[in-house]
N, C-alpha and C positions, 0 to 999 in steps of 0.2 A: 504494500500500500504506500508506504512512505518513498519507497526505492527511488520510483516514478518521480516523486516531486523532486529529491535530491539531483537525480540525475538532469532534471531541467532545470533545476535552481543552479545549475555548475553556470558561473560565466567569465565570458574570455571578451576583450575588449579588444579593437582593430587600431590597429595605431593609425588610422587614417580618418581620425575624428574632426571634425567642424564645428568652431566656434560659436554659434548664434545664438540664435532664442528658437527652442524649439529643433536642433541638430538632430540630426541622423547618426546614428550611430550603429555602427556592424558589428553584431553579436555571433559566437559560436560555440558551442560545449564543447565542453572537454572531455577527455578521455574518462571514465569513470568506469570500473568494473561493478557490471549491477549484480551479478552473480553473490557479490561480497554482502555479507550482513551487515543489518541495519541496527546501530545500536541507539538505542532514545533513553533520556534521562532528566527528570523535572521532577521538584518536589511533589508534586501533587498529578495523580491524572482522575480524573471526572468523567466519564460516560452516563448521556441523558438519552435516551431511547428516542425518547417522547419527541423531541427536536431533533434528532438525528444527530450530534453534534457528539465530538470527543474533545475533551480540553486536558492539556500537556500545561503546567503551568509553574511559575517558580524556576529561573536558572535553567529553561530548556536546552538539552546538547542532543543532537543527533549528527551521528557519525556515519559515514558510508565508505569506508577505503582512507584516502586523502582530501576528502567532501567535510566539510563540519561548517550543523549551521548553529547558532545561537539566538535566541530573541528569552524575552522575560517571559511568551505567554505563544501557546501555536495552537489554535481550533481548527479543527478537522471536521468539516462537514462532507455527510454522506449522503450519497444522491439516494431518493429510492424510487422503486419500480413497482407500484400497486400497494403503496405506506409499506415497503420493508426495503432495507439497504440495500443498495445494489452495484456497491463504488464508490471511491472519493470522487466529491464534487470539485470541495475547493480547499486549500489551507490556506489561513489568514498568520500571518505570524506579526505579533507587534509585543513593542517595550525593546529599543537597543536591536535590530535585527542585524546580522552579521553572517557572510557567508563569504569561507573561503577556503579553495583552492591549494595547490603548491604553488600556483603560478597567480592569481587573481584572487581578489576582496573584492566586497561589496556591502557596502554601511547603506541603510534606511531605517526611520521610525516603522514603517510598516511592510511588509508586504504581504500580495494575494495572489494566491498561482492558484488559474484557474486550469482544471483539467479539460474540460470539456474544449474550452478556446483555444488552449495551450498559449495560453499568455501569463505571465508575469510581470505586475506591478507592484514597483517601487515605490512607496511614496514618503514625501519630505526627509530633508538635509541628505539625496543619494550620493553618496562616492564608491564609482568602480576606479579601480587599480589594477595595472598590468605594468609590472616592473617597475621603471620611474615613471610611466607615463597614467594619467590621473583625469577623469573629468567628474566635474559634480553638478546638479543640479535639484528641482525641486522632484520631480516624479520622470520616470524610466519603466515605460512602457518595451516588453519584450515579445515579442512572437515567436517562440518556440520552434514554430514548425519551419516558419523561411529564415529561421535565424536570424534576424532584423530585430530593431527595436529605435526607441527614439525618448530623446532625453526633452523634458521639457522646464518649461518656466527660465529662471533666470542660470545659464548655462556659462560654466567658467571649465577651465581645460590648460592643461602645462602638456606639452611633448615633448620625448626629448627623443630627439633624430638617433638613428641606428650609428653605431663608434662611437658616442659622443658619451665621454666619462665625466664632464662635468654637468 
């Protein structure tokens, strides 16, 4: 159940980012062995039938291989099919959310990886990181499937050109 989200939550940032309001930016996943166990870890977990709804809460860590995500709090909502589950819908993760990589980070107050769309949104203060190279903004809309995504609001960005050590 979770594997899925991990594996699309992985992100890789293109070093051929653009400045604006509103940038395009090219997104790609990474390697990630989904075969590998999924470990979860939060003070407290809650399952409510009635809603559909699993909550992971307190200090959340979920591990996947080289994958680790972090947030204070991650609901799990389950789609169903005639009122009984039949899938994740969607995971919202919020409180510090933190996802990273060997190679990329990714900082937002919240995000929500919808499975159905295969989109993931970032919302408020986002910073992805690849290397030294860096953009931030207000919310980072990703689309999963064409591997695209697009940063929006007030967009700021450092590059730093290939050989260049300072």
């Amino acid at each position: 159940m979770l594997r899925s989200a991990i594996l699309c939550l992985t992100l890789a940032v293109s070093s051929g980012m653009v400045l604006a309001q509103g940038a395009s930016v090219a997104l790609g996943t990474g390697t990630v062995d989904t075969s590998l166990p999924v470990e979860v870890s939060a003070d407290e977990l809650r399952v409510d039938q009635s809603s559909g709804q699993a909550v992971l809460d307190g200090n959340v860590l979920i591990v996947q291989g080289q994958v680790r995500i972090s947030a204070s709090k991650v609901t799990i909502e389950y789609a169903t099919d005639d009122g009984s589950p039949s899938g994740v819908s969607r995971l919202l993760a919020t409180g510090g959310v933190t996802f990273v990589t060997t190679t990329d980070a990714a900082e937002a107050e919240t995000a929500i990886y919808s499975v159905e769309n295969g989109t993931v949104t970032l919302d408020g203060n986002v910073l992805l990181t690849q290397g030294q190279s860096a953009i931030s903004g207000d919310r980072l809309v990703m689309n999963l499937g064409a591997g695209s995504g697009r940063m929006e609001g007030r967009v700021r960005t450092v590059i730093t050109p290939a050989g260049n050590d300072n």
